[in-house]
N, C-alpha and C positions, 0 to 999 in steps of 0.2 A: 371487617378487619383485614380480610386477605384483599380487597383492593390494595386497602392501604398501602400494603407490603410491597405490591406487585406497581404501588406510585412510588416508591421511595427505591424500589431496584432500576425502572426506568428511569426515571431521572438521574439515577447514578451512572449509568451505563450511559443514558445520553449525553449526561456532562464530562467523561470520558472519552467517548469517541470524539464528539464535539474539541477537547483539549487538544486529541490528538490531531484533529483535522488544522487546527489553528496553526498548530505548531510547526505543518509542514510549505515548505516552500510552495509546493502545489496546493495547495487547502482544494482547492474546487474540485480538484484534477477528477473525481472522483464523478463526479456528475457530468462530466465533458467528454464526450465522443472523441476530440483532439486530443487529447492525454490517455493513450493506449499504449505505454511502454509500460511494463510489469517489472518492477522492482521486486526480487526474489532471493531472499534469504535461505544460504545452502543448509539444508540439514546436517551434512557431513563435516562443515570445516567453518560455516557462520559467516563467509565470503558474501559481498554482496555483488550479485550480479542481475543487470537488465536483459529483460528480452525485447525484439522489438516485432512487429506483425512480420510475419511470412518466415521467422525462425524457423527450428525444428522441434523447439519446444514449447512455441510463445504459446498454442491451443493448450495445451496440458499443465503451464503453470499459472496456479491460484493465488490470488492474494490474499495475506491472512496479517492484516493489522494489529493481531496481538503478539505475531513473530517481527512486529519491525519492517515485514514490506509493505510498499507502497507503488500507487501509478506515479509516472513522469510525463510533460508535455513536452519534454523533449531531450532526446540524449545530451545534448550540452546540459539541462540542468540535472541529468541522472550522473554523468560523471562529476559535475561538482559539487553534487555531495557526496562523494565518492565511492560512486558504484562503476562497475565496470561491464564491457557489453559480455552480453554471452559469447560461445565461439563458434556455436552451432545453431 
């Protein structure tokens, strides 16, 4: 019985993630070495803001797809969905 359970949470959670991957401009970005910009939802203010490699903060920020961030394959598609670059 506790498979059962543990088929019916995976598959929910994979049809989830799965929706969310669909849904975004980058769908792949995720499994591609090219799409290494970190789209990063502020805690403090909910601001979207990208990092890009060799920032000051790009090594310490995580992506966390249940907060709404996500990777970019490229800052033209990170500012068109309107995120904005970091400053640092």
């Amino acid at each position: 019985m506790q498979t059962f359970y543990m088929a019916i949470i995976v598959a929910g959670l994979a049809g989830y993630v799965g929706t969310d991957l669909l849904s975004s401009s980058t769908a792949f970005s995720v499994f591609s070495s090219a799409c290494n910009i970190k789209g990063n939802v502020s805690i403090d203010t909910g601001e979207r803001i990208y990092h890009i490699p060799g920032q000051e903060y790009y090594d310490e920020t995580r992506i966390s797809w249940g907060h709404g961030e996500r990777w970019f394959c490229s800052e033209a598609d990170a500012r068109a969905a309107g995120w904005r670059k970091a400053h640092r």
